[in-house]
N, C-alpha and C positions, 0 to 999 in steps of 0.2 A: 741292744737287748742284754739284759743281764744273766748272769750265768754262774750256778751256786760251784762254789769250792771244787766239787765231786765232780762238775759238768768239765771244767775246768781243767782236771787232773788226766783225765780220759785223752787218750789219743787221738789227735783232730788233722793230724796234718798231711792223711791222706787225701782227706777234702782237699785242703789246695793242692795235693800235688795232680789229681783228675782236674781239675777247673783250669790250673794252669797248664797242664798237656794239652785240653781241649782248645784253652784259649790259641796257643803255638800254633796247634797242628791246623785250626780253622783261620784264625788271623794271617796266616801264612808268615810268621813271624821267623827271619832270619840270623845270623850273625854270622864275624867272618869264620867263625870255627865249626858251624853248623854243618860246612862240606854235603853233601848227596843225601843226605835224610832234612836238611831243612830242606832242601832242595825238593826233594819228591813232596814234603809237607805242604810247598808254593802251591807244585802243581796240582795237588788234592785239591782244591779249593777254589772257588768264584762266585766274589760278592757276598762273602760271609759264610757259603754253604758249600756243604762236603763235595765233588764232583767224580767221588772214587764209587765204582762198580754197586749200582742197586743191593743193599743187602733186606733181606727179611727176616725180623724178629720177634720172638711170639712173649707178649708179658700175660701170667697165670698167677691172679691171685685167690686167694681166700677171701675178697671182697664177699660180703650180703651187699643185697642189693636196696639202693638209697641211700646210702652212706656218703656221703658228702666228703667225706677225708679222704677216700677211695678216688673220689673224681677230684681231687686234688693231685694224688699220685698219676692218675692217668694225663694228666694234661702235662704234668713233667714229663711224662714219657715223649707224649705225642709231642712235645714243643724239641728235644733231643732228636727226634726221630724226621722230622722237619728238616732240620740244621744237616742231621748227616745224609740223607738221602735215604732213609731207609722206610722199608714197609714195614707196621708197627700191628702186629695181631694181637687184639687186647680181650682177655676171656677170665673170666671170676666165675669161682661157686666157694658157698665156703663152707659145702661138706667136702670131706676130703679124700675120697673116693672118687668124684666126682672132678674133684680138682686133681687127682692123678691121670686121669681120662684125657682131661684137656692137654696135659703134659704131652702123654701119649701120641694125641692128635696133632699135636706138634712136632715130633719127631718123625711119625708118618709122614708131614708135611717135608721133609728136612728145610726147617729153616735153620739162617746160619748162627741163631743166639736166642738162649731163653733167660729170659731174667723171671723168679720164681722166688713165691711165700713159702717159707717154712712152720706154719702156727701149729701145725702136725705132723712135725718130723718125719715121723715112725711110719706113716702111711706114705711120705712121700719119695721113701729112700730106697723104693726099688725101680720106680721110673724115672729118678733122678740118676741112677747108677746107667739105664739104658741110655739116655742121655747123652752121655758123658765115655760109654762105650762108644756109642754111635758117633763120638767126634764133634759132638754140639758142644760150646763152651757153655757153661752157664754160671749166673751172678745168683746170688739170692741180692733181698730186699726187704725191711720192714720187722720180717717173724725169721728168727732162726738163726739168729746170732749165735746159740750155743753149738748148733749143729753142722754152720757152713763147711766149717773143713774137714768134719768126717766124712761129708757127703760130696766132699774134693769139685766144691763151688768155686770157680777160678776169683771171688768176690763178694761181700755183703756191705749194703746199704741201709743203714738205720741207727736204732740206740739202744743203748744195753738197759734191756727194760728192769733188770734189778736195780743196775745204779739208780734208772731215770724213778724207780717205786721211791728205793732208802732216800733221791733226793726231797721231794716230796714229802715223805714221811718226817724228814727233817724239819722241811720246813712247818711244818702242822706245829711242831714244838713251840714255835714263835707265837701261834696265832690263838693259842688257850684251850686250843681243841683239847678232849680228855679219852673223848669215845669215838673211834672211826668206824663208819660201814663201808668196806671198800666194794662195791657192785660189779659182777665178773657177766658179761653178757652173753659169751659164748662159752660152756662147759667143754674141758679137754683142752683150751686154746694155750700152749706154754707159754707168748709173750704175755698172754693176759693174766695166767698166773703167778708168772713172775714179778709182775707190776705188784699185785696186790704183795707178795711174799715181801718185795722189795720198801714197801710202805709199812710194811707190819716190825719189820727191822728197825728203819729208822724212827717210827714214831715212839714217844716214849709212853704213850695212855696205851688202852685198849685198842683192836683190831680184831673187827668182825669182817665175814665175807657173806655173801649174798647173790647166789646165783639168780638170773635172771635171763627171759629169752627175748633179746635183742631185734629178733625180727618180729617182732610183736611188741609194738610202744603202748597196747593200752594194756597189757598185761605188766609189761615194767615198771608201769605208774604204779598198777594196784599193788603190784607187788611190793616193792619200796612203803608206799604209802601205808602199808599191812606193817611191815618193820618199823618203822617209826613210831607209828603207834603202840604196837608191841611194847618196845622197847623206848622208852621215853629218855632214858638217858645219852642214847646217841648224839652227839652235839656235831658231828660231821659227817657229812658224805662222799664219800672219794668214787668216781666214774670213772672210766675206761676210755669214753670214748664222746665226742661233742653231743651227739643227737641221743646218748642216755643222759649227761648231764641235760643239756633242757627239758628233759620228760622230768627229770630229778625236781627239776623245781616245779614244776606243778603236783609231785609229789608232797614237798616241803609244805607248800602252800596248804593243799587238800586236808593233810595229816594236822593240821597246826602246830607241827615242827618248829623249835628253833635253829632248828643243825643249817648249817654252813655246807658248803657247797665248792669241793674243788677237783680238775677233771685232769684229763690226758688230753690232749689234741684240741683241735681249731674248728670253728668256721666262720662264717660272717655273722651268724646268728648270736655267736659264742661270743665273738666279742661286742655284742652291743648288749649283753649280759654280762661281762666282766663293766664294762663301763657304768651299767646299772648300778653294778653292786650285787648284783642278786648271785654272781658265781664271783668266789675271790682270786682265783687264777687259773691257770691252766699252763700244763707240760705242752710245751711246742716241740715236736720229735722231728718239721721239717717236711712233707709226706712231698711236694713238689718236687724238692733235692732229691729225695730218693727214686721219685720214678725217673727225673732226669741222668740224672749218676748211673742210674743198671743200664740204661738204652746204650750214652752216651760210653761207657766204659767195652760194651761189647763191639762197639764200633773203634775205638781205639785198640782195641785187642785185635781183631781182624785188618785193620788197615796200620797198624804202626806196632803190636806185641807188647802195646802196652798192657799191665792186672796192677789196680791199686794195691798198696800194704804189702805189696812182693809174696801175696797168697798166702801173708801171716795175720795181717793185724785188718779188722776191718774200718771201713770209712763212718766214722759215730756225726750223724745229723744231728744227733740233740744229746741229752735234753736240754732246753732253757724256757724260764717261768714268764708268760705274756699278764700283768698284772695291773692295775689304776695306774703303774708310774710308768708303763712302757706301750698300753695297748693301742693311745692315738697311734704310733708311728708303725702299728702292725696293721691297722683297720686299712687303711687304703690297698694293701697287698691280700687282705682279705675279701675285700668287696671283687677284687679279679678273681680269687681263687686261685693265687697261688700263697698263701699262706694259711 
């Protein structure tokens, strides 16, 4: 898969130092210096899978519900959560009120790890403090890069949604785009902000935004479909998210649009639309890695003291562009849903 300059530049090499801890500690992988910790590593282990003490862990996101990228992140969890022996509590809202509750209800539970969204910081950083008083470790994941380590997240999983905007926004430059609408489906959301902020930088035409409500796809279409219209010079449309991108094109169609068409994230649907033709790419952020890495990380924290990035630098999943010259070799990991 290819991977622009910017993706590049970004710190990655917490990814393999969790993939290879996990692989160690599960592989029961030795050496003769390893002494008493490969040793207790051996006996953690049988037949590929964790055999160290049941643990239970609750994952809280800001998922809506239908979101296909979402049940993407969930099966990374639940596939981590398999391997280590652990109970996997999985709960989404994505008001965030709502999703403080859940948190809440999770600490009530005491289980022994949360991994948790941050798309609303500022709502989430007094149950995340209880938390974290109360002895729980907890990871973010996905939303909240800016805010993990004020809100003393032993870890965060995902990508810096500015870089992953400016890189995009770059690439617009190459492809004659003049005018972009960047579409924000959730109001107040700071990854989704960011992205668009992050596109608006790097593009060098215009950059327009376009609130729109995400949990309602007939109202997305008309709304776009309204824009377009409106505004006939827009030649591009930049989405946020897979299932606004394919409403986008039946907006395109509707409107008799020429504008172009490029998104944030995956599905199976998405890429038999890049292959079309009808989307030109799409930012792959990873959403599988991520719920694996938060499950998997809290389980090497409690059985080994392992925390990616030494509690400095987080583990970046993405971005990189799925495009005509790369999406055969993503489509078959898409038709499972893990990509």
């Amino acid at each position: 898969m290819s991977r622009t300059p910017l993706a590049r530049s970004r710190r990655v090499a917490p990814v393999v130092a969790v993939a290879a801890a996990a692989t160690l500690i599960l592989a029961g992988c030795s050496s003769s210096s390893g002494g008493k910790k490969a040793e207790e590593a051996n006996n953690n282990v049988s037949a590929g899978k964790a055999t160290t003490p049941r643990m239970t862990i609750a994952m809280i996101t800001h998922a809506p519900s239908g979101d296909t990228f979402w049940d993407t992140i969930r099966k990374g969890a639940q596939t981590a959560a398999a391997k280590d022996n652990i109970k996997l509590i999985y709960s989404n809202d994505e008001n965030a009120g709502n999703q403080a509750n859940l948190v809440q209800n999770a600490i009530d539970q005491k289980v022994d790890g949360i991994a948790v969204t941050l798309a609303k910081p500022d709502a989430m950083k007094a149950v995340v403090a209880k938390a974290v008083k109360a002895g729980i470790p907890v990871v973010g994941l996905n939303a909240g890069l800016s805010d993990w380590k004020k809100q003393h997240l032993l870890s965060f999983f995902g990508q810096d949604e500015s870089i992953s905007g400016e890189a995009l926004g770059i690439k617009l430059n190459s492809t004659g785009a003049k005018h972009a609408l960047c579409v924000i489906q959730v109001q107040g959301a700071v990854n989704l902000e960011q992205r668009c902020a992050g596109v608006k930088k790097g593009f060098k035409g215009k950059t327009d935004k376009l609130y729109v409500n995400g949990a309602d796809m007939p109202s997305v279409k008309s709304t776009i479909n309204a824009k377009l219209k409106q505004d006939s010079s827009i030649d591009q449309v930049v989405t946020l998210g897979a299932p606004i991108a394919l409403t986008a094109e039946q907006s395109v169609s509707e409107a008799g649009s020429k504008a172009k068409i490029a998104t944030f994230d995956l599905n199976k649907q998405l890429i038999s639309s890049i292959k079309d033709g009808d989307i030109e790419f799409a930012v792959d952020q990873q959403p599988y890695l991520q719920g694996y890495l938060a499950v998997d990380a809290l389980w090497l924290y409690k059985n080994n003291g392992n925390y990616s990035g030494g509690g400095e630098q987080p583990v970046l999943t993405g971005p990189a562009f799925v495009d005509k010259s790369n999406v055969d070799a993503i489509a078959t990991f898409a038709a499972k849903g893990t990509r």
